[in-house]
FISE-484661 format. One line per 3 residues: number of its first residue (from 1); their letters; for each residue x, y, z of C-alpha. Coordinates in Angstrom, 1 decimal. Example, Ala and Ser with C-alpha at 12.3 -4.5 7.8 and 13.67 -1.06 7.14 Angstrom:
// residues 2
1) AS) 12.3/-4.5/7.8  13.7/-1.1/7.1
This chain:
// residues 529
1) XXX) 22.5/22.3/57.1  25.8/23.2/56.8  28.2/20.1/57.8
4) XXX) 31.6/22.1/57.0  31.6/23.4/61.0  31.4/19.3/62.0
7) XXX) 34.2/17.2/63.0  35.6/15.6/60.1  35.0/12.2/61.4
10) XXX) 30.9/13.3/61.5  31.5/14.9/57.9  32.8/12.1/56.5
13) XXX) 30.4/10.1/57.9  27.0/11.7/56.7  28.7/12.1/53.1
16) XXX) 29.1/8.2/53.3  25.5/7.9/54.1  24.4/10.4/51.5
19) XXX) 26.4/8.5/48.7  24.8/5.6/49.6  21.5/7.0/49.5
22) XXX) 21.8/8.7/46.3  23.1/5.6/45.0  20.3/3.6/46.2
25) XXX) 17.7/6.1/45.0  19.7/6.3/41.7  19.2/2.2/41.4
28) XXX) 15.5/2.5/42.5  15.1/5.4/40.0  16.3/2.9/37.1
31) XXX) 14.3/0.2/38.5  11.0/2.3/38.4  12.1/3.3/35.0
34) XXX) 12.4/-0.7/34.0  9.3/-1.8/35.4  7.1/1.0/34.2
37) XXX) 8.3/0.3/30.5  8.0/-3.5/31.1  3.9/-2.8/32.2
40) XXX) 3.9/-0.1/29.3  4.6/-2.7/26.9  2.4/-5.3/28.3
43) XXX) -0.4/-3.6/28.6  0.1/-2.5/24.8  0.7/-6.1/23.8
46) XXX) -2.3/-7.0/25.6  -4.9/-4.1/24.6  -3.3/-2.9/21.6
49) XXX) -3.1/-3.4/18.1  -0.8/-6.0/16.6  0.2/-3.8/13.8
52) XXX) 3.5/-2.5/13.8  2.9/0.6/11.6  3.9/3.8/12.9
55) XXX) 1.2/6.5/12.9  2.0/9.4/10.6  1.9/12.3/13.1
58) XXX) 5.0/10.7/14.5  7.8/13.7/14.9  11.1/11.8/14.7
61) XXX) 14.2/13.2/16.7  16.2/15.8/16.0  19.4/16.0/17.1
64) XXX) 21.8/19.1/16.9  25.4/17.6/17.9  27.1/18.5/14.6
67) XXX) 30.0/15.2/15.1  27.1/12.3/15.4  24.7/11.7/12.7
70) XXX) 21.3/12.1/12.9  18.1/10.6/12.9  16.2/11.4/9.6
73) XXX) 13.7/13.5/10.6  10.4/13.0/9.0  9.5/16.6/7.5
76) XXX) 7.0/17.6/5.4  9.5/18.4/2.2  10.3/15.0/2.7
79) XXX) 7.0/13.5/1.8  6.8/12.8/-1.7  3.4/11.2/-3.0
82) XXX) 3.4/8.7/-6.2  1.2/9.6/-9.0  -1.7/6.8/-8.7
85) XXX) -5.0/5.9/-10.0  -7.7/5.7/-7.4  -9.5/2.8/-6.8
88) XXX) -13.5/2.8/-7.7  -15.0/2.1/-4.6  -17.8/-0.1/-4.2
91) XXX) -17.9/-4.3/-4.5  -15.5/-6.3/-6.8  -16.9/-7.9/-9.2
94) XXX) -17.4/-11.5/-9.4  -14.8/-13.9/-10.9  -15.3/-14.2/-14.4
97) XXX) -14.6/-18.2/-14.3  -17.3/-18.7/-12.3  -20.2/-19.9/-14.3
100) XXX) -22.7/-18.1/-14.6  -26.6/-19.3/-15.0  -28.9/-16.4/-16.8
103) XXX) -32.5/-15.3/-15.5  -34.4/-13.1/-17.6  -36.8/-10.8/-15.2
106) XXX) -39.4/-9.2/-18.2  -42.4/-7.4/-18.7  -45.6/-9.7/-19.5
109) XXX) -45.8/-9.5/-23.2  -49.7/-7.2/-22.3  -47.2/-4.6/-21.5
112) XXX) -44.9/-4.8/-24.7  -47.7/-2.7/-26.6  -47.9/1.3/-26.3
115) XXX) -50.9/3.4/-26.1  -50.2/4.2/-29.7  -50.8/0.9/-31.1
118) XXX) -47.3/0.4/-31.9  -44.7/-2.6/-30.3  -42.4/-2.0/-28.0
121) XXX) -38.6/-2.0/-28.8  -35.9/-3.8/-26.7  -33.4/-0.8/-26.2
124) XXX) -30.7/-2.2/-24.0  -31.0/-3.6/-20.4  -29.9/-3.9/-17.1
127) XXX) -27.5/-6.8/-15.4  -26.7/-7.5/-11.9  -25.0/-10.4/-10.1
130) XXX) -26.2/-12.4/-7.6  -23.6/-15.6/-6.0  -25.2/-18.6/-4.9
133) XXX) -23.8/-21.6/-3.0  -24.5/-25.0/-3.0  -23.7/-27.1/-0.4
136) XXX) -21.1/-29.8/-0.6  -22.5/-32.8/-2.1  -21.0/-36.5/-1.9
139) XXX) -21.9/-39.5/-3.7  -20.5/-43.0/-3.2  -18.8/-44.7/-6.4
142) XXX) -19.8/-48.5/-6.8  -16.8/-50.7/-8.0  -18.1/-53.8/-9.5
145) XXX) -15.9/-56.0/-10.9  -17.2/-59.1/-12.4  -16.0/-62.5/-12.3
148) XXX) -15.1/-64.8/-14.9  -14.8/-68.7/-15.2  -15.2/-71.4/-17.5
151) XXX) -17.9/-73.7/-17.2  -16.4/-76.2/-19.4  -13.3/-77.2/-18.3
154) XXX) -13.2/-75.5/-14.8  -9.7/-73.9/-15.8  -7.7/-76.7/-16.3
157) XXX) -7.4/-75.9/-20.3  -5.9/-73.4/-19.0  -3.2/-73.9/-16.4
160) XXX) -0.9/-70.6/-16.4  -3.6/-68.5/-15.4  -6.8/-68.5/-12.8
163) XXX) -9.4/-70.1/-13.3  -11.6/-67.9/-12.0  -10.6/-64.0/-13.3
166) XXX) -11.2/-60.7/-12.2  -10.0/-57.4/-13.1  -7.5/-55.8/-10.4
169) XXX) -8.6/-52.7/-8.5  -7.4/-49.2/-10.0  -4.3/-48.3/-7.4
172) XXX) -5.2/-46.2/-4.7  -4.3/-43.7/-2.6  -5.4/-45.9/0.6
175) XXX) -5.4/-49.7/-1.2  -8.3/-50.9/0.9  -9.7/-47.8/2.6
178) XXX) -13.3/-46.4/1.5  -11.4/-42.6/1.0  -10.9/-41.2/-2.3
181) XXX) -8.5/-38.9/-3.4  -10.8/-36.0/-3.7  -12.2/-36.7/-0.3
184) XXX) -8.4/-37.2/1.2  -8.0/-33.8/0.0  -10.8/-32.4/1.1
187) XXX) -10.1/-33.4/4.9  -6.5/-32.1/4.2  -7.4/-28.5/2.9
190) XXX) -9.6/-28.2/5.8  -6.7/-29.3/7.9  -4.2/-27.2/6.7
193) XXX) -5.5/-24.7/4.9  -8.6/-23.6/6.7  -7.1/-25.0/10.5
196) XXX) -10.2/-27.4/11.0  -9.8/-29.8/13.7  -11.1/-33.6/12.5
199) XXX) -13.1/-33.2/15.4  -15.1/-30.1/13.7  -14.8/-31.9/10.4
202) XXX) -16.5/-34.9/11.7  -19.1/-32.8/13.0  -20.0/-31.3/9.5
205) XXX) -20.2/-34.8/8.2  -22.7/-35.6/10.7  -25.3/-32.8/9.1
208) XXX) -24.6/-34.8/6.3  -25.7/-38.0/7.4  -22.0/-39.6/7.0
211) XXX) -20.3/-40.7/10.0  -16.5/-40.8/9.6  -14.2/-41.0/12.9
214) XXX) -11.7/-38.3/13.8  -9.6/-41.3/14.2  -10.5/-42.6/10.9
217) XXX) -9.7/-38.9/9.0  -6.1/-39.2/10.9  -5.4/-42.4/9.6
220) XXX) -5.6/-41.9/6.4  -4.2/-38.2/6.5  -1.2/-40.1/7.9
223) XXX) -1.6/-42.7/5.3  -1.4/-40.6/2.7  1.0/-37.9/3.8
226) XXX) 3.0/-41.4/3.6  2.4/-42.8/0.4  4.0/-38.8/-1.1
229) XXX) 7.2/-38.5/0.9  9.2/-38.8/-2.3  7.1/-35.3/-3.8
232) XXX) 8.4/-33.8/-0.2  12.0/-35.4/-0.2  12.2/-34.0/-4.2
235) XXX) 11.5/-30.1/-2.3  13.9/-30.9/0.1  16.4/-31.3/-2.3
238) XXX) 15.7/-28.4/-4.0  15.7/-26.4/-1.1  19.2/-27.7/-0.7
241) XXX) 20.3/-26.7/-3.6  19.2/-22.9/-3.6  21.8/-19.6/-3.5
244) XXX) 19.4/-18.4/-0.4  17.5/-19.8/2.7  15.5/-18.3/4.6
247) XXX) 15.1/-20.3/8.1  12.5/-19.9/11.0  11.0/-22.1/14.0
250) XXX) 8.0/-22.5/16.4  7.0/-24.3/18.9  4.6/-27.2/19.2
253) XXX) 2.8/-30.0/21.2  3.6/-33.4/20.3  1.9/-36.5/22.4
256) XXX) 3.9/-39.9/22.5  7.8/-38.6/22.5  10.1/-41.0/24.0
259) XXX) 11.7/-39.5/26.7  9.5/-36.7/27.0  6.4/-35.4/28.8
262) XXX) 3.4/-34.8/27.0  3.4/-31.0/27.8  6.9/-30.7/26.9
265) XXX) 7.8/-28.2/23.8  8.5/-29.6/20.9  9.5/-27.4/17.8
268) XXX) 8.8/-26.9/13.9  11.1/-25.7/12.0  10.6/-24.3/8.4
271) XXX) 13.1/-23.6/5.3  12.0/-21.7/2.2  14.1/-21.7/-0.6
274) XXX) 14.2/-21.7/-4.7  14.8/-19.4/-6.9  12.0/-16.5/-7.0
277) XXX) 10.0/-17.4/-9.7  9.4/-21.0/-8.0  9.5/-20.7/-4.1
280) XXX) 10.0/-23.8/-2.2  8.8/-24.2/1.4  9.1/-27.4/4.0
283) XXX) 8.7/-27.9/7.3  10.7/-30.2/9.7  9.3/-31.3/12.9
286) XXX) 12.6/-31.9/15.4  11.9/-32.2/19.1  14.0/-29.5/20.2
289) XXX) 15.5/-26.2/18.3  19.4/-26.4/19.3  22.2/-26.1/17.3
292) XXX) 22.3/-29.6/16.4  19.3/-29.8/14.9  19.6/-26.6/12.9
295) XXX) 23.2/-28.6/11.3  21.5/-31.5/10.1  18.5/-29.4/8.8
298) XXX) 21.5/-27.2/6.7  23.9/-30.3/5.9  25.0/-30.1/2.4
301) XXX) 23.9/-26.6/1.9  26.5/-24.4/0.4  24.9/-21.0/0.5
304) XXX) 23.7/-17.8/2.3  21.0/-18.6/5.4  18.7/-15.5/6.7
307) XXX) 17.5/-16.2/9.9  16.7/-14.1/12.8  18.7/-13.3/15.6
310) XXX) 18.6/-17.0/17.1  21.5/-18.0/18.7  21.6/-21.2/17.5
313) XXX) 22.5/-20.7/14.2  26.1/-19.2/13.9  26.8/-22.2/16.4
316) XXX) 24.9/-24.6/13.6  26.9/-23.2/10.6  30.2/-21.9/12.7
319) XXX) 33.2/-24.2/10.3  31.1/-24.2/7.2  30.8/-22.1/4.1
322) XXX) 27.4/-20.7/4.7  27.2/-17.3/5.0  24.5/-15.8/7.8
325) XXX) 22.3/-12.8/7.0  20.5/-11.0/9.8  16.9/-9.8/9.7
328) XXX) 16.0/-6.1/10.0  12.4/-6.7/10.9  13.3/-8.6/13.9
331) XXX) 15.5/-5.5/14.8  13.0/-3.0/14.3  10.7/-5.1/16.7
334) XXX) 13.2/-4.0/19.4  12.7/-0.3/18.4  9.4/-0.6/18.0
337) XXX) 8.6/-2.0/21.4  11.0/0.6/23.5  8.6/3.2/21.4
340) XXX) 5.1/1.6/22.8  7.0/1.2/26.4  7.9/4.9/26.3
343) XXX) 6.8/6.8/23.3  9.1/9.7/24.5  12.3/8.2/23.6
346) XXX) 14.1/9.7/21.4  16.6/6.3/21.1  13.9/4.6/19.8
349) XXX) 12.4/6.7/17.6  15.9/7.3/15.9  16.0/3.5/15.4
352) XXX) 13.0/3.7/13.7  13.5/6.5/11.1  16.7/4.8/10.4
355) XXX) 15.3/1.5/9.7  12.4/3.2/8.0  14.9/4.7/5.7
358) XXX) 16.3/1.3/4.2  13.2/0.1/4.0  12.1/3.0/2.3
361) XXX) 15.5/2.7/-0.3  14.6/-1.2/-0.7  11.0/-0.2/-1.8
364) XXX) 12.1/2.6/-4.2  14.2/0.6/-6.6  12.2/-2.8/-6.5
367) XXX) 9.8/-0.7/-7.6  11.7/0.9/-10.4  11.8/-3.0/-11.3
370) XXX) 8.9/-3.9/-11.8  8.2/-0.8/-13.7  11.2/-1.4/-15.9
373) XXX) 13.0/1.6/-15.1  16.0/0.1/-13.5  17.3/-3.2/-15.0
376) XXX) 17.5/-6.2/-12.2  21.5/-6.7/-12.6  22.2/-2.7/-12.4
379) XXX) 19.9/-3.2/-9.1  22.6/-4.6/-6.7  25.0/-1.9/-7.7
382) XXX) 22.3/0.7/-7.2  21.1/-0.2/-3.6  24.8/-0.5/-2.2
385) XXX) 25.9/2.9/-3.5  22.5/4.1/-1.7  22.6/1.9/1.2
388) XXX) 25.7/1.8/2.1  26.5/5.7/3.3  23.2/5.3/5.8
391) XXX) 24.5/2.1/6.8  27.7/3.7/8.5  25.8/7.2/9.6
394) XXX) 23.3/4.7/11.3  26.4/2.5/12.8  28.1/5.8/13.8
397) XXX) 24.7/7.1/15.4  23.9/3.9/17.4  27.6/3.9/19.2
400) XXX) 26.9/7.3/20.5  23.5/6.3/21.6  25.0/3.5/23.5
403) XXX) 27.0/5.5/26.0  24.1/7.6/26.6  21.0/5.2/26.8
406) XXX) 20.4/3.1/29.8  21.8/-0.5/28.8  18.8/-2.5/30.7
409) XXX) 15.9/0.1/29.2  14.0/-1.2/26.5  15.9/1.0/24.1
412) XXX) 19.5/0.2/25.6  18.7/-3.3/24.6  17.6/-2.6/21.0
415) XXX) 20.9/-0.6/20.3  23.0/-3.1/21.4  21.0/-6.0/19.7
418) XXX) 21.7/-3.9/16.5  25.6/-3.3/17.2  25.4/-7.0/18.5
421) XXX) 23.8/-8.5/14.7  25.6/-5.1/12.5  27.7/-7.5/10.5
424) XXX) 25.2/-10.2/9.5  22.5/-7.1/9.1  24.8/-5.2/6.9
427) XXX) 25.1/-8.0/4.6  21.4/-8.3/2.6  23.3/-6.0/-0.1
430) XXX) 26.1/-8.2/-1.4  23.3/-10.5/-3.1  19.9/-8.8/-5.6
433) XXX) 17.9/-11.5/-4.4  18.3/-11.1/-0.7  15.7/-8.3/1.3
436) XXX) 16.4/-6.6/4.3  14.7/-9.1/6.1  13.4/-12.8/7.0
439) XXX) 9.6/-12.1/6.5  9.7/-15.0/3.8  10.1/-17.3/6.6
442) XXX) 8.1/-15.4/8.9  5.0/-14.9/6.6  5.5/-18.9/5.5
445) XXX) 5.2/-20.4/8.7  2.1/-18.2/10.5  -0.4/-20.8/8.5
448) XXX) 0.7/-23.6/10.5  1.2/-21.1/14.0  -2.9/-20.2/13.1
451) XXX) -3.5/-23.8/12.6  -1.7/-24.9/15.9  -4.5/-22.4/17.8
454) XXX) -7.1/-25.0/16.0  -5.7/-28.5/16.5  -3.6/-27.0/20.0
457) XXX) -1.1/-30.8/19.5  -0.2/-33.3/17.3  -1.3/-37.0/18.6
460) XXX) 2.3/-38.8/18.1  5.3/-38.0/16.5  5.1/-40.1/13.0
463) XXX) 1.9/-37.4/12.7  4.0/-34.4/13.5  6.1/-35.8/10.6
466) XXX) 3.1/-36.2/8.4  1.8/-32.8/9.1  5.2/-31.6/7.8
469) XXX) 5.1/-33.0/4.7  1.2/-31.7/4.0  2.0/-28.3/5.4
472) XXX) 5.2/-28.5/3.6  3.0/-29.2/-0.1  0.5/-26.9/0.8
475) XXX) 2.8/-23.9/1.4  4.8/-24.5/-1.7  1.5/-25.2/-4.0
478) XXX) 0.2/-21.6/-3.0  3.5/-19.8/-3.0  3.5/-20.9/-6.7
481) XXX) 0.1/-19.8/-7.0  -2.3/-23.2/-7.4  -5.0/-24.0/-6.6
484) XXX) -4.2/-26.6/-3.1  -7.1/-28.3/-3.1  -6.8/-29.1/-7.1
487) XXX) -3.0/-29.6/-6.8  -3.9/-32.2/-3.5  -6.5/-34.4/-5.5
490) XXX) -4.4/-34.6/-8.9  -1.4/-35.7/-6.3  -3.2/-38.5/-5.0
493) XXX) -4.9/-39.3/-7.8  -1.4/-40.3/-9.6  1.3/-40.6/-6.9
496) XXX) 0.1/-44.4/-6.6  0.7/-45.0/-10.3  3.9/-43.1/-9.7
499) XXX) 7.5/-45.2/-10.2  10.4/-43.3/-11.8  11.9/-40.0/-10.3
502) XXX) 10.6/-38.3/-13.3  6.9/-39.2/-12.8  8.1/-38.2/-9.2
505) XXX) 9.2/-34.5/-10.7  6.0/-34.5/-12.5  4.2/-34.1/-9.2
508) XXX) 6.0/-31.5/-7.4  3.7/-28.3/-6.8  5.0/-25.9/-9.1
511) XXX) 3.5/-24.4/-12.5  5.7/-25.7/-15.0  5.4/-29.0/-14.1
514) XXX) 1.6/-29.3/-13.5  0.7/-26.6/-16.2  -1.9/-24.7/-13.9
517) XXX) -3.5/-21.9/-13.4  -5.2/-20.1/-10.7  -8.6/-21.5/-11.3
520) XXX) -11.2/-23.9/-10.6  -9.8/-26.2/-13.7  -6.9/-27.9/-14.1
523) XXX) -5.1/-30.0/-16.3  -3.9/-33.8/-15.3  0.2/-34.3/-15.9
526) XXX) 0.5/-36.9/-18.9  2.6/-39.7/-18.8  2.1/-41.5/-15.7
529) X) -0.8/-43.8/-17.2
């Protein structure tokens, strides 16, 4: 229809309506698009898998505007394979420290004879391994502790002391409890290590004809997460005292809070520091993660803190000398969902190949590292001189993405989380021992987040405390590669016997101080008896 011929009055009027339906439809348009990305990533979150690899067949953007840089496109020139050493396939073999018991399967002696006459020869033979289990056994240990008087005199020859005299009980984990320190440790590795509720624990008791209370197995846990707070306030310090920290939270159930409903989120947060060749990890139960928290947590830390992209922390450490790192994995989650909710995006997939190329720099020269071909104080120098050019073509690519890319769109909000956390991502190169990312938190604290589907809550808050102080052993034992459960019962075993700061240092769960190894054996610390 041609409106041209109408009165202008009438023109004007249906062009007024026609803007504000194309402006409607345009809003309804960007709507649809939200929502179907939104159910798009649901239903991937839901039904798909939680890896975040990216499959191979992948073809990365290309883009041809000369002035903005470009994606790296993932070509097959581009692909460079390692020279490597294939794997034999079949079963590994059994660990040589296991012992091993020898049955000889032979011929009856009838058959040692040949049709000749003559004997037969023993030329060689065949071996094979077979693993048995036994099942957990338990015994009970019989104090008996005699008592001495004298008949004579009925003690009075003898004034300064008892009359009647017995020898005092070895110190104990639990004074007056029936537990043991292997048993304590036990309950605790299934606890924290293998996320057994006491509940299941007290059922596999049962089949063995013991009958101890969930409530009981609390107790003492309690009892003697207590009686090693000084081995846990000893990591603390050191965790203090480290160049880096890497800082993550959770949330968690905790029954009991004053001032608080039972269903009410509570939160764990975990630091791991030390230097690399003796990781420390704790965990801090506070009942909420706000920036207040997060300042006591740092308080007398002088160093640089990777977190994620939390707001709570530049508000924690904003008039203090800590510096903040970001956390490129967290980024590339936002890229790497906008790709599941629309696999056609080219913003997305950009992000990705970017990212993918740091990583991909970051790999490359740890690598040279560990295989000696690039000294660890040339590496810092090395990564920025790489890093460093990508880092601003990436910057420059994500600012022209921004004005093009639909700001509420899955992909919108990844660019500008990026250009939002650029300054605290960009830093990871002005220190070797930093990575690109917070994954050393991440990874440290998914034990407890797999326990927490187990156990769901903690019963009160002293326990949530208590559970901090195991998980916070535990972690920090297996980072340093021990053995927890061997590392648990030694640490009981002595901590009562336990008075100076040094004996305290003798138990804290690192190699050089227990002289372990990864093994079935260990060696007891001297000097505490």
């Amino acid at each position: 229809m041609n409106i041209e011929c109408l009165d202008e009055p009438i023109r004007d009027y249906i062009l007024t309506v026609k803007a504000e339906a194309d402006a409607k439809i345009s809003t309804l348009e960007k709507q649809i698009a939200f929502l179907t990305e939104q159910i798009s990533l649901m239903r991937y979150k839901r039904f798909g898998t939680s890896s975040e690899a990216l499959p191979h067949e992948m073809s990365l953007p290309f883009f041809e505007n000369e002035n903005v840089p470009v994606a790296p496109a993932a070509t097959e020139d581009s692909i460079k394979v390692p020279a490597h050493e294939r794997k034999k396939p079949g079963r590994k073999p059994l660990d040589p420290r296991l012992p091993r018991v020898t049955t000889v399967i032979d011929i009856p002696e009838s058959e040692k004879l040949c049709g000749c006459g003559a004997h037969l020869v023993k030329i060689g033979e065949e071996r094979c391994e077979k693993l048995h289990h036994i099942i957990e056994k338990y015994f009970v240990e019989v104090f008996v502790r005699p008592y001495w008087a004298c008949k004579k005199c009925e003690g009075s020859g003898d004034e300064g002391k008892s009359p009647v005299r017995v020898a005092p009980m070895p110190p104990m984990i639990i004074p007056k409890g029936m537990a043991t320190p292997d048993l304590i440790s036990s309950i605790v590795v299934n606890k924290i290590c293998d996320h057994i509720p006491f509940y299941r624990q007290e059922q596999r008791l049962s089949r063995h004809g013991i009958s101890i209370s969930r409530t009981d197995m609390a107790n003492w846990t309690i009892q003697a997460a207590q009686a090693v707070v000084r081995v846990f306030d000893l990591l603390q310090s050191r965790v203090k005292r480290s160049i880096i920290i890497n800082m993550d939270e959770t949330s968690m159930t905790v029954m009991g809070e004053e001032g608080k409903a039972n269903a009410a989120k509570s939160y764990m947060w975990l630091m791991r520091g030390g230097p690399p060749d003796a990781p420390v990890i704790t965990y801090h139960y506070r009942p909420s993660h706000g920036a207040r928290e997060a300042r006591e947590l740092l308080e007398g830390f002088h160093g640089i803190l990777q977190t994620d992209g939390l707001e709570v922390y530049p508000a924690a450490i904003a008039g203090t000398d800590i510096r903040h790192v970001g956390c490129w994995a967290h980024t590339r989650r936002y890229f790497f969902d906008a790709s599941k909710a629309n696999p056609q995006s080219e913003t997305a997939r950009g992000g990705l190949a970017w990212i993918g190329k740091l990583y991909s720099i970051e790999r490359s020269l740890r690598k040279k590292i560990e295989d000696g071909v690039l000294r660890r104080d040339a590496f810092k120098t090395e990564r920025e001189k790489l890093v460093h050019p990508i880092l601003d073509d990436f910057k420059k690519w994500l600012l022209a993405e921004a004005e093009k890319v639909l700001p509420s769109s899955l992909a919108g909000k990844a660019v500008s989380y990026t250009l939002g956390q650029w300054e605290k991502l960009a830093r990871y190169v002005d220190h070797a021992d930093l990575t690109p990312d917070n994954n050393a938190a991440e990874n440290a604290i998914r034990p407890f987040v797999l326990g927490r589907k187990n156990w769901m809550i903690c019963g009160s808050p002293e326990g949530a405390r208590c559970t901090c102080i195991l998980y916070s052993l535990a972690e920090t034992a297996k980072a340093n590669g021990l053995n927890v459960y061997s590392y648990f019962a030694t640490l009981f075993h002595f901590a009562p016997l336990a008075k100076t700061n040094k004996d305290w240092e003798r138990l804290l769960p690192f190699k050089n101080a227990f002289n372990l190894k990864e093994g079935y054996t260990f060696t007891l610390p001297l000097g505490l008896v």
